[in-house]
Biopython code that builds the backbone (N, CA, C, O; Angstrom):
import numpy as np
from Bio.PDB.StructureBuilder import StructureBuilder

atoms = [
    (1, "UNK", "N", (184.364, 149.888, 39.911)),
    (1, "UNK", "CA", (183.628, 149.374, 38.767)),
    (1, "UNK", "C", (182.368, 148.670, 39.241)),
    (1, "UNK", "O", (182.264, 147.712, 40.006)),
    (2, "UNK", "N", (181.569, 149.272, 38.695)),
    (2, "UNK", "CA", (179.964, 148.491, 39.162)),
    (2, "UNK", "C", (180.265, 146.710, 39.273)),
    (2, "UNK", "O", (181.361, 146.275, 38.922)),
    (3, "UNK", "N", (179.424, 145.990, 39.673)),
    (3, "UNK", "CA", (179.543, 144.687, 38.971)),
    (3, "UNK", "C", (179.285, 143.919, 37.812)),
    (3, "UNK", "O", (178.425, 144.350, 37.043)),
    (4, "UNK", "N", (180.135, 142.377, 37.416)),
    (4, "UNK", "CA", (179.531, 142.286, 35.895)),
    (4, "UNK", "C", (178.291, 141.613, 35.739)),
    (4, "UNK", "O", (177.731, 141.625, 34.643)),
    (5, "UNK", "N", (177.692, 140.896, 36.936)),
    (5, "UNK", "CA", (176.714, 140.025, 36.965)),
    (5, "UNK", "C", (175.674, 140.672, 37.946)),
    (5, "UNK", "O", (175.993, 141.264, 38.977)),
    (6, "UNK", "N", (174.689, 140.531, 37.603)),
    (6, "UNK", "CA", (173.260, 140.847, 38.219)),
    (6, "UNK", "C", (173.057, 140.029, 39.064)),
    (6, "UNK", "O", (173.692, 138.976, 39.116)),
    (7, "UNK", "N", (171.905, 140.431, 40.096)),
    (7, "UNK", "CA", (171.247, 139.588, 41.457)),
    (7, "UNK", "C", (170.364, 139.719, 41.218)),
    (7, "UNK", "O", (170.046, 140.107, 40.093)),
    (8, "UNK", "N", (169.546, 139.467, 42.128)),
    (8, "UNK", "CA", (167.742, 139.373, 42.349)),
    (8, "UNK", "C", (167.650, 140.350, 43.505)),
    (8, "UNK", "O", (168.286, 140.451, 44.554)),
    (9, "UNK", "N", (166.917, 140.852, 43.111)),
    (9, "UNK", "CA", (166.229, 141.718, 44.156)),
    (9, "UNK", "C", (166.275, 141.036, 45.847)),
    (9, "UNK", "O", (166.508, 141.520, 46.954)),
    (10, "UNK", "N", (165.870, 139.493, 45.268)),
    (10, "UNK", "CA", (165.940, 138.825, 46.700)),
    (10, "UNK", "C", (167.221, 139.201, 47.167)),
    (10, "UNK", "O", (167.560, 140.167, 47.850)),
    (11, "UNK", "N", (167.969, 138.132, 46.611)),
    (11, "UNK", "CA", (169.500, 138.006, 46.729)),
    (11, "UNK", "C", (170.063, 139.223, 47.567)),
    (11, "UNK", "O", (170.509, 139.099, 48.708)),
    (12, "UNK", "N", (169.967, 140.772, 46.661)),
    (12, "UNK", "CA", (170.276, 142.006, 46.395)),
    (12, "UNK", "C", (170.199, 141.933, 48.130)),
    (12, "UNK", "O", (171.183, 141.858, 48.865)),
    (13, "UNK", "N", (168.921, 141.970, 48.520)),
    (13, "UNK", "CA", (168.544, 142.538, 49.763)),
    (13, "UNK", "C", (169.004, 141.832, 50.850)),
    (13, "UNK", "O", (169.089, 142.400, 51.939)),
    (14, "UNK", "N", (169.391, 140.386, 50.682)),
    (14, "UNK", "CA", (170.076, 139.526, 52.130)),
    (14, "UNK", "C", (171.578, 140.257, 52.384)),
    (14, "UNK", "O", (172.060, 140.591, 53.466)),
    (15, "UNK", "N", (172.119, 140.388, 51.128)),
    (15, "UNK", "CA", (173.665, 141.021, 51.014)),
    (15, "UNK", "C", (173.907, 141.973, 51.322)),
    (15, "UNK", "O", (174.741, 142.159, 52.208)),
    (16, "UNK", "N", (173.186, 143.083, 50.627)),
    (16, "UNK", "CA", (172.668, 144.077, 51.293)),
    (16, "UNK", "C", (173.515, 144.800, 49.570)),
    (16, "UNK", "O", (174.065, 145.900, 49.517)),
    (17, "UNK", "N", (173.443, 144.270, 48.920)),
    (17, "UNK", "CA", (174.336, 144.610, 47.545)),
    (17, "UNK", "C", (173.058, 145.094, 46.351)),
    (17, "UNK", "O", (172.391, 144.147, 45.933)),
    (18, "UNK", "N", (172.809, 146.059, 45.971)),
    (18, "UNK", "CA", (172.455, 146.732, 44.883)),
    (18, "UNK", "C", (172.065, 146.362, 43.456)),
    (18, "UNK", "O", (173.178, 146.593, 42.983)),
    (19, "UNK", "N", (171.564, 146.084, 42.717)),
    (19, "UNK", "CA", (171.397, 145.729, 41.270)),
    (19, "UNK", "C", (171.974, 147.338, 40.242)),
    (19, "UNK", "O", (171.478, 148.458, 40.365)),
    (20, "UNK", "N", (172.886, 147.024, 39.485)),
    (20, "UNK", "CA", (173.534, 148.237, 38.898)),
    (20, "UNK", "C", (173.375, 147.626, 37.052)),
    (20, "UNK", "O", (173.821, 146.705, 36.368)),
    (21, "UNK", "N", (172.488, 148.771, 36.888)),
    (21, "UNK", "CA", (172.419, 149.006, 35.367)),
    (21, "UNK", "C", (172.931, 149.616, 34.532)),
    (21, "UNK", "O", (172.915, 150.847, 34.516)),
    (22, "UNK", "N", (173.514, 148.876, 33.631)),
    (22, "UNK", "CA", (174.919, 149.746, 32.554)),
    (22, "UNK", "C", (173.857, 150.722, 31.952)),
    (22, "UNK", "O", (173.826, 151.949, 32.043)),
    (23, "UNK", "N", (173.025, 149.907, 31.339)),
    (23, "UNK", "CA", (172.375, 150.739, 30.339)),
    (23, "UNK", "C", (170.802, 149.897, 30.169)),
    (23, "UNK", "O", (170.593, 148.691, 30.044)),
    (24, "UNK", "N", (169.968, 150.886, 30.214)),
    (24, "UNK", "CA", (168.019, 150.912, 30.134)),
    (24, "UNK", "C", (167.886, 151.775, 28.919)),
    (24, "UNK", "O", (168.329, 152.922, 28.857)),
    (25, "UNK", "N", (167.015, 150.928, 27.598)),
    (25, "UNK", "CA", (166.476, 151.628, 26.647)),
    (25, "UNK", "C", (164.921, 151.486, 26.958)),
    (25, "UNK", "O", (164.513, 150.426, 27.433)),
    (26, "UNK", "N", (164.300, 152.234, 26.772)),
    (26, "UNK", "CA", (162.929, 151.902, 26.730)),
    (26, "UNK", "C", (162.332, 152.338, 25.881)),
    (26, "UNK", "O", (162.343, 153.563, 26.003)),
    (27, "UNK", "N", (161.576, 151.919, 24.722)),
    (27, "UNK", "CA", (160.768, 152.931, 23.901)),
    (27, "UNK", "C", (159.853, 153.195, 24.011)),
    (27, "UNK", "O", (159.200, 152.532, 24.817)),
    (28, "UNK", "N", (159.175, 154.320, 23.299)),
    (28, "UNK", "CA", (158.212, 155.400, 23.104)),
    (28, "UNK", "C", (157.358, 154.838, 22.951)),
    (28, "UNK", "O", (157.407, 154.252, 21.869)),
    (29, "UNK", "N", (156.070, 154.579, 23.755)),
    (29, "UNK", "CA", (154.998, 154.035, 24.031)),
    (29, "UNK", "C", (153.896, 155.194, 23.678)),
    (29, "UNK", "O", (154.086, 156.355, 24.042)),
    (30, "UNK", "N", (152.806, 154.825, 22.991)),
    (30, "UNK", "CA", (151.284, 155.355, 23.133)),
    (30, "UNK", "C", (150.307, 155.286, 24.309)),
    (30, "UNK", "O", (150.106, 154.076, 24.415)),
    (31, "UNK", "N", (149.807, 155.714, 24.963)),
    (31, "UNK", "CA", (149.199, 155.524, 26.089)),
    (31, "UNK", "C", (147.506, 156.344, 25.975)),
    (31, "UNK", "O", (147.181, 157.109, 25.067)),
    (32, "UNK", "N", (146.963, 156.089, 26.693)),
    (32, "UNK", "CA", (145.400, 156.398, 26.425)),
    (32, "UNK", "C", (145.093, 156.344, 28.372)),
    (32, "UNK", "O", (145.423, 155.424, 29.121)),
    (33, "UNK", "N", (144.386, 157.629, 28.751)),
    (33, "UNK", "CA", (144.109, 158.296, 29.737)),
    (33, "UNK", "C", (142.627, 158.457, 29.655)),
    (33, "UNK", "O", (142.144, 159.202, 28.803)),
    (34, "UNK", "N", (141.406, 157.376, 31.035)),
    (34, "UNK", "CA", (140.712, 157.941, 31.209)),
    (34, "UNK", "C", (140.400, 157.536, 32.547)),
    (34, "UNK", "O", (140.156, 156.428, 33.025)),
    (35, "UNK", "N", (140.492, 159.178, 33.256)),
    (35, "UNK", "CA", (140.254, 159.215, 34.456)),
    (35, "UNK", "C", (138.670, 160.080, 34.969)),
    (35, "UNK", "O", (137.922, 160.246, 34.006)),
    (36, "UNK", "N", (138.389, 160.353, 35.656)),
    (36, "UNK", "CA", (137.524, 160.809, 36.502)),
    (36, "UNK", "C", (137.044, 161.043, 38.098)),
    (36, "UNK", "O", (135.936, 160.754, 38.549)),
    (37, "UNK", "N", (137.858, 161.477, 38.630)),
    (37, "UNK", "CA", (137.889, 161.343, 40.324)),
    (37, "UNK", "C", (136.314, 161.706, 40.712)),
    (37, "UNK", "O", (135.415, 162.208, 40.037)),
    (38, "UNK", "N", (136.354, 161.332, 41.814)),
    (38, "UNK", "CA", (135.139, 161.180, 42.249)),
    (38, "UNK", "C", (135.011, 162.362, 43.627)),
    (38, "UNK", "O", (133.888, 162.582, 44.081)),
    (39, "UNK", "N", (135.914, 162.889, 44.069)),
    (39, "UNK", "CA", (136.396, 163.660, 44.975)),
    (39, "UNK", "C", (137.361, 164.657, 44.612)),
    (39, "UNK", "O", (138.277, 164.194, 43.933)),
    (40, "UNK", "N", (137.418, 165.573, 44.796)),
    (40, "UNK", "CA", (138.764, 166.453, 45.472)),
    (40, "UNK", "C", (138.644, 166.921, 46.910)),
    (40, "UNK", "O", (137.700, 167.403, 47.537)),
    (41, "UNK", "N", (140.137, 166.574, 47.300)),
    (41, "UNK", "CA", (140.198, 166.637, 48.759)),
    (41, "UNK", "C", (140.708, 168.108, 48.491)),
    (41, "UNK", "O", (141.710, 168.256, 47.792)),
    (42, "UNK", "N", (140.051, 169.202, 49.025)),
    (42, "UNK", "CA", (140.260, 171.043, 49.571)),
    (42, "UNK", "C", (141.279, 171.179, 50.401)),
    (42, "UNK", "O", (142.123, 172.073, 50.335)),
    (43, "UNK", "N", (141.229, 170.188, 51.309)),
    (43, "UNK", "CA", (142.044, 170.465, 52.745)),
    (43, "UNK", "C", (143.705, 170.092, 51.939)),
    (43, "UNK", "O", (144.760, 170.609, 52.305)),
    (44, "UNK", "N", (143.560, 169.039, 50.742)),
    (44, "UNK", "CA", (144.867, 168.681, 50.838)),
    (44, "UNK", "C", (145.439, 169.821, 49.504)),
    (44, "UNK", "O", (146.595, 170.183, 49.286)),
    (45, "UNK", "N", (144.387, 170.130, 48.888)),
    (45, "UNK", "CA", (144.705, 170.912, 47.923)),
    (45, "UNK", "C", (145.310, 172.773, 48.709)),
    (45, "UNK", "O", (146.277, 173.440, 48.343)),
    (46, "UNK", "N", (144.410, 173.060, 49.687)),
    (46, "UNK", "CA", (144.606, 174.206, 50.103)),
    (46, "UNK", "C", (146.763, 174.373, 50.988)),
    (46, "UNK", "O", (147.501, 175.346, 51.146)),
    (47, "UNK", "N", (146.943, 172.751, 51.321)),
    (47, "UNK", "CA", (148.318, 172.616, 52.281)),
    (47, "UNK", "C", (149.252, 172.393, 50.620)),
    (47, "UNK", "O", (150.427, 172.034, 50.709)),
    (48, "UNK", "N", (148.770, 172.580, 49.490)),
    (48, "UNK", "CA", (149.781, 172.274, 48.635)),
    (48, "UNK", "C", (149.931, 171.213, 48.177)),
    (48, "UNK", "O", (151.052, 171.050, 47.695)),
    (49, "UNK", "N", (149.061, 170.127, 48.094)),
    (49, "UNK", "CA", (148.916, 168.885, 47.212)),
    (49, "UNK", "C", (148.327, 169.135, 45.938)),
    (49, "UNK", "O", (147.133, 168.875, 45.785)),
    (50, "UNK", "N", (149.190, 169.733, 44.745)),
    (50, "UNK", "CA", (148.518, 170.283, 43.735)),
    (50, "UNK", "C", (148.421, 168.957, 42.387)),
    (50, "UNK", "O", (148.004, 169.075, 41.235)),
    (51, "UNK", "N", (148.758, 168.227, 42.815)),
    (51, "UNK", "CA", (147.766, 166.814, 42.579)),
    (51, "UNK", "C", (146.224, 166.999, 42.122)),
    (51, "UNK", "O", (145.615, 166.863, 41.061)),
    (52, "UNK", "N", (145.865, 167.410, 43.562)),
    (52, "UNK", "CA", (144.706, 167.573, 43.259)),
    (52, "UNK", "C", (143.619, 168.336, 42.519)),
    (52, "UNK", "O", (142.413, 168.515, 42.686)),
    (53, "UNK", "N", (144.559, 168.724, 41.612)),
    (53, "UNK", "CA", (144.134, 169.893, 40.613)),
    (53, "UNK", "C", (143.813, 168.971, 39.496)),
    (53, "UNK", "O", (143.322, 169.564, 38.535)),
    (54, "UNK", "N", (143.938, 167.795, 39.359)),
    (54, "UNK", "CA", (143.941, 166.307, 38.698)),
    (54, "UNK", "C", (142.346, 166.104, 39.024)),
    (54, "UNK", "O", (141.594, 166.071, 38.050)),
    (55, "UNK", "N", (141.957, 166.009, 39.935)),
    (55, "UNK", "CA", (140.835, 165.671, 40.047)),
    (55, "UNK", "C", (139.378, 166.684, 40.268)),
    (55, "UNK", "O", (138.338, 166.401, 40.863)),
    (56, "UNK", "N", (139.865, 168.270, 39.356)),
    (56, "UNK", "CA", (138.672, 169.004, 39.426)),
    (56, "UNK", "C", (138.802, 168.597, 37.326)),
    (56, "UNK", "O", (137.977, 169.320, 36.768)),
    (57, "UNK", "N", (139.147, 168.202, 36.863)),
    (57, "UNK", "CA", (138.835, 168.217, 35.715)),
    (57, "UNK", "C", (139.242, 166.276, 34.780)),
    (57, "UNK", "O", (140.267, 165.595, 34.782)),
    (58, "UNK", "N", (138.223, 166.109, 34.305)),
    (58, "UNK", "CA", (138.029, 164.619, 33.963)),
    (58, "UNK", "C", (139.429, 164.680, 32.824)),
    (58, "UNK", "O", (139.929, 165.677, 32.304)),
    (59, "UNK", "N", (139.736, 163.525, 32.708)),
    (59, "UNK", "CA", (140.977, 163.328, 31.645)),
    (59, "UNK", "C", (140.199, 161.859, 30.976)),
    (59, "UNK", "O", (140.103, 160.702, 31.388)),
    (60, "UNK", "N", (139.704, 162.607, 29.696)),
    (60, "UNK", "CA", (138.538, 161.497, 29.122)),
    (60, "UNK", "C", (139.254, 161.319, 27.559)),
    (60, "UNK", "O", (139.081, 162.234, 26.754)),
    (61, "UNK", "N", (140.113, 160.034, 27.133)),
    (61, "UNK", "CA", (140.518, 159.563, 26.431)),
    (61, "UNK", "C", (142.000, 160.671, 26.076)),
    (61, "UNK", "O", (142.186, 161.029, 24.912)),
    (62, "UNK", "N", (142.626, 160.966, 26.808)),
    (62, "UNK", "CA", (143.999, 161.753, 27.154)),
    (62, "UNK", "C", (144.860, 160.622, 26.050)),
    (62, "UNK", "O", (144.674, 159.409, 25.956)),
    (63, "UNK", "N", (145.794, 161.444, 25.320)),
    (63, "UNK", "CA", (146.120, 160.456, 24.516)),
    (63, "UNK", "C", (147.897, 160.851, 24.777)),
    (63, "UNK", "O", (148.167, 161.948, 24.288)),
    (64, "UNK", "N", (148.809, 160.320, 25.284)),
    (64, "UNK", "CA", (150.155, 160.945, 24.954)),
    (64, "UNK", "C", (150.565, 160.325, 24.718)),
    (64, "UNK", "O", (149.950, 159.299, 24.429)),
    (65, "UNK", "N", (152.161, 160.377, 24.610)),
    (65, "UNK", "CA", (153.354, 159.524, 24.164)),
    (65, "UNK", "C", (154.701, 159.442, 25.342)),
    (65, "UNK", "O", (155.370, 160.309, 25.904)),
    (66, "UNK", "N", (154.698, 158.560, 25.361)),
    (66, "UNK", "CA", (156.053, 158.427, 26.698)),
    (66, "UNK", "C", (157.067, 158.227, 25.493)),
    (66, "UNK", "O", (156.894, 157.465, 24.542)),
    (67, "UNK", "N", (158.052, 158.975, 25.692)),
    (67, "UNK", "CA", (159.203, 159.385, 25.030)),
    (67, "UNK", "C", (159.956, 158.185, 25.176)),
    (67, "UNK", "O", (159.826, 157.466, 26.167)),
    (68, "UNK", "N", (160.920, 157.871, 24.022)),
    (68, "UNK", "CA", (161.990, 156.883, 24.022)),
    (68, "UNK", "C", (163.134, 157.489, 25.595)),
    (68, "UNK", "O", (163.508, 158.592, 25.993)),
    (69, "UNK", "N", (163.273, 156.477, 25.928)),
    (69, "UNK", "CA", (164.131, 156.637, 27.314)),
    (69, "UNK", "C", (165.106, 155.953, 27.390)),
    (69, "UNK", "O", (165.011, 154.726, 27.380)),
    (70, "UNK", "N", (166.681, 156.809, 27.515)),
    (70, "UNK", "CA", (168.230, 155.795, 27.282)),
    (70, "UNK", "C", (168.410, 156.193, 28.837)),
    (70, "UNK", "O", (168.149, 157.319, 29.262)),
    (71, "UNK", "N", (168.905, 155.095, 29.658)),
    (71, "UNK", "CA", (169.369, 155.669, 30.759)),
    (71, "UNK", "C", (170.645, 154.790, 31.124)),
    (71, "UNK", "O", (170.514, 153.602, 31.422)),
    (72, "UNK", "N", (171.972, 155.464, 31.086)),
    (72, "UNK", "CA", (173.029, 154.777, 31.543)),
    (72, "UNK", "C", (173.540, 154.849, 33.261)),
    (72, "UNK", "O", (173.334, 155.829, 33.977)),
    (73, "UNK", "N", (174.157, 153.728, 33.654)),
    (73, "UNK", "CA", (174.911, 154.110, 34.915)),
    (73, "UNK", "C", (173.958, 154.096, 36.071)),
    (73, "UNK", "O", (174.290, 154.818, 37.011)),
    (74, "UNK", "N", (172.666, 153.316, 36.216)),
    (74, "UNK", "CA", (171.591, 153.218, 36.826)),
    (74, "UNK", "C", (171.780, 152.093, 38.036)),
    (74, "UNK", "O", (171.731, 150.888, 37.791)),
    (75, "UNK", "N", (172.059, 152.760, 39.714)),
    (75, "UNK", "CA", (172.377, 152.336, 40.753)),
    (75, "UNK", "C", (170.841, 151.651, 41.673)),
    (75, "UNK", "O", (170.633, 152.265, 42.719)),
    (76, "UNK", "N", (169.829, 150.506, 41.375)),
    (76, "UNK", "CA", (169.051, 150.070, 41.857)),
    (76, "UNK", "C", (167.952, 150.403, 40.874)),
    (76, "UNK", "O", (168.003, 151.325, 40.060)),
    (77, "UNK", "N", (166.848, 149.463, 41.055)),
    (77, "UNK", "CA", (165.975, 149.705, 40.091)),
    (77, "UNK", "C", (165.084, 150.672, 40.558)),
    (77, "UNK", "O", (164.530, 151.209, 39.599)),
    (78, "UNK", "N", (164.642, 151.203, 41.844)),
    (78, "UNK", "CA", (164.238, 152.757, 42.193)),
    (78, "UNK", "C", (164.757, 153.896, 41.537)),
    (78, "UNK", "O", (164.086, 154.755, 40.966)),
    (79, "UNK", "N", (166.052, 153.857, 41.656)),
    (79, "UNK", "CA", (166.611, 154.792, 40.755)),
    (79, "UNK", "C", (166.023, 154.942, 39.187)),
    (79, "UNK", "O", (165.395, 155.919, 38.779)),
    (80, "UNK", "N", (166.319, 153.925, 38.517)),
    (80, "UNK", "CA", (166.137, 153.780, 37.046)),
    (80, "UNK", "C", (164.859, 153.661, 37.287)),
    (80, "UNK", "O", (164.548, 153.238, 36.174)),
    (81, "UNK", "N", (163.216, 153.725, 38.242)),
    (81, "UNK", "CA", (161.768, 153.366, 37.928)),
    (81, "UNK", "C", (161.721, 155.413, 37.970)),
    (81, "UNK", "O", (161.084, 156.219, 37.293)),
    (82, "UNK", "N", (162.642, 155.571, 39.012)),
    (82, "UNK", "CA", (162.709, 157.740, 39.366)),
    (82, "UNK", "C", (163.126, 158.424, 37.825)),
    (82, "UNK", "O", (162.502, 159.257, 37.168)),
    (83, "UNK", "N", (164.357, 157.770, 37.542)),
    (83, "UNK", "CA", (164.780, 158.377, 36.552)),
    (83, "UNK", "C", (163.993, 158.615, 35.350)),
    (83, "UNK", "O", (163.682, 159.696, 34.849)),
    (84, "UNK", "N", (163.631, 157.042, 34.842)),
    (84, "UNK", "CA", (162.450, 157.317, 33.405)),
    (84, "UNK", "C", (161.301, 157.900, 34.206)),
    (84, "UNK", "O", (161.496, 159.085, 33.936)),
    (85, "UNK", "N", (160.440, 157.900, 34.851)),
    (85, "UNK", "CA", (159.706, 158.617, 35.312)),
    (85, "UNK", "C", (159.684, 159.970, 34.881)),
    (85, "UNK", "O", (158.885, 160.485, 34.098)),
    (86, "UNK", "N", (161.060, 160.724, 35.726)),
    (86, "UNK", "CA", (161.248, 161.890, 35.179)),
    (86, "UNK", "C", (161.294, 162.556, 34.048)),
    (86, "UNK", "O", (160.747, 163.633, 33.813)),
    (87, "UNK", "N", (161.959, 161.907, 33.328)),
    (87, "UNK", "CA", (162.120, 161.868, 31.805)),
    (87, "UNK", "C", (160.685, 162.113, 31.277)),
    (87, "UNK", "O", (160.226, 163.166, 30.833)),
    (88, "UNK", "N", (160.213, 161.185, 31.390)),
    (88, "UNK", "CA", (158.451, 161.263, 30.850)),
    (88, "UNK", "C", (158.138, 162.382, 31.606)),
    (88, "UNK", "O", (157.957, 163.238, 30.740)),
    (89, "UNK", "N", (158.003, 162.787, 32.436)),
    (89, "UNK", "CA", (157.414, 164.001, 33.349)),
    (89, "UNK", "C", (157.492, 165.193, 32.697)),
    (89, "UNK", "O", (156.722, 166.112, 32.418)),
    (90, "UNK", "N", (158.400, 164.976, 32.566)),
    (90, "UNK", "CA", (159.598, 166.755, 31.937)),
    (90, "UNK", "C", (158.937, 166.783, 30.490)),
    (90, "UNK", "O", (158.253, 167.750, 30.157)),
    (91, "UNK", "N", (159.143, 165.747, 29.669)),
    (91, "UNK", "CA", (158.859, 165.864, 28.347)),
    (91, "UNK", "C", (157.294, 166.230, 27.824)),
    (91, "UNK", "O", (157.058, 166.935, 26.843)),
    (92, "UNK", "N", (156.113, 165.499, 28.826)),
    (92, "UNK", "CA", (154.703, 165.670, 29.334)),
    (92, "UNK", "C", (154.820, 167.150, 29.131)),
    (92, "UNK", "O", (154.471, 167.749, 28.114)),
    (93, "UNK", "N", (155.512, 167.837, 30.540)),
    (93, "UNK", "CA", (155.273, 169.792, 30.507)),
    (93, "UNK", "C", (155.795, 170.105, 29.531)),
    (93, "UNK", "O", (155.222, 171.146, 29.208)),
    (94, "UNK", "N", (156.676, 169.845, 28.675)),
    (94, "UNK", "CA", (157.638, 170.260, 27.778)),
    (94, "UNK", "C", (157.158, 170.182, 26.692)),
    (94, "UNK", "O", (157.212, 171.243, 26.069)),
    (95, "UNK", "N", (156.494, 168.997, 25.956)),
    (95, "UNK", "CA", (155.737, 168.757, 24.201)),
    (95, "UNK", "C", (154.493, 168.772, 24.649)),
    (95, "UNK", "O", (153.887, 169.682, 24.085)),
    (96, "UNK", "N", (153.576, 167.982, 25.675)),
    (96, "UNK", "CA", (152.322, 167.772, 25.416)),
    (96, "UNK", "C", (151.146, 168.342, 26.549)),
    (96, "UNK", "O", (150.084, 167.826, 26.897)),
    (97, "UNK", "N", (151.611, 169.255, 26.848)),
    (97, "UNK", "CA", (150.547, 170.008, 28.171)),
    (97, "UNK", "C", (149.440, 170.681, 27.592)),
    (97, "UNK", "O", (148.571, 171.151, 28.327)),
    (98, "UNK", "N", (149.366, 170.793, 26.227)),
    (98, "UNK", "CA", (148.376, 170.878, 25.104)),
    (98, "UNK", "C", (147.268, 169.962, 25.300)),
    (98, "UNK", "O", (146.064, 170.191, 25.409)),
    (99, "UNK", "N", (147.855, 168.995, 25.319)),
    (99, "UNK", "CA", (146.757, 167.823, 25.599)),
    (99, "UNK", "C", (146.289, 167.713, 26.658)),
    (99, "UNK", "O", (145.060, 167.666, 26.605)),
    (100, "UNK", "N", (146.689, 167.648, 27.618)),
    (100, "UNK", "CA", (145.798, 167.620, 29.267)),
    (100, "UNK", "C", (145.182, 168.700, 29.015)),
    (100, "UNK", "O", (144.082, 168.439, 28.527)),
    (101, "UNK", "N", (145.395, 169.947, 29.130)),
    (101, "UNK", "CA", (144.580, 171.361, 28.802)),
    (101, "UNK", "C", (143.724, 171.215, 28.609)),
    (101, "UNK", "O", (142.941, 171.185, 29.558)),
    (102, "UNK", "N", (143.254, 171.029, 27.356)),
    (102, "UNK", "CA", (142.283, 171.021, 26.552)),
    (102, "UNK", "C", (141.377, 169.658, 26.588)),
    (102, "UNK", "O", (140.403, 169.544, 25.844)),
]
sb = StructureBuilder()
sb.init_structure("model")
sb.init_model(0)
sb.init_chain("A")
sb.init_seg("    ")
for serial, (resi, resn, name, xyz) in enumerate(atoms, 1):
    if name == "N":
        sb.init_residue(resn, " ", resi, " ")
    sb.init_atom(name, np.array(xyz, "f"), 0.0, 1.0, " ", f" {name:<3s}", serial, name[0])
structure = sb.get_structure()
C-alpha cells in the first residue's frame, strides 16, 4: 500500500522514499503560443531532432487547450509532470494539429 502521508521532496530525497499520488486532477487550461526561433540547427535536424521542425515556421498567437487531466496511482512527481505531459501531447496530435498547421 502506497503511503498515507506525504513528504517533501527534501525529506523524500535524504530517505531515499518517494512522494506517491492517489489521485491528480488538473483542468483544462487555455493557453496562447508565440514563438519565433531565431535559428534552426540542420546538423541536429538532419541526426533526427525533429524538434526542429518547430523552428522553420513562427507559432504567432497559437491558441490551444490542455485537456482536463485525471491521473491516479502516480509514483513521484516526475512521473505525474511525464504523465500529464503526455496526455496533453497525444490530445495536441489527436484534436488540435489543425492549429499549429495552419
Amino acid at each position: 500500500n502506497p503511503p498515507t502521508t506525504s513528504i517533501s521532496s527534501e525529506e523524500g530525497s535524504k530517505t531515499g522514499q518517494r512522494m506517491y499520488f492517489q489521485c491528480i486532477s488538473i483542468a483544462s487550461t487555455d493557453i496562447k503560443i508565440d514563438y519565433r526561433a531565431s535559428t534552426v540547427n540542420l546538423r541536429a535536424l538532419q541526426s533526427g531532432d525533429y524538434m526542429q521542425l518547430l523552428n522553420l515556421m513562427p507559432l504567432d498567437g497559437l491558441a490551444l487547450t490542455l485537456k482536463h487531466v485525471k491521473i491516479n496511482g502516480c509514483d513521484g512527481l516526475s512521473e505525474c509532470v511525464d504523465r500529464t505531459v503526455q496526455a496533453w501531447v497525444t490530445d495536441i496530435y489527436s484534436h488540435q494539429m489543425y492549429r499549429v498547421v495552419s
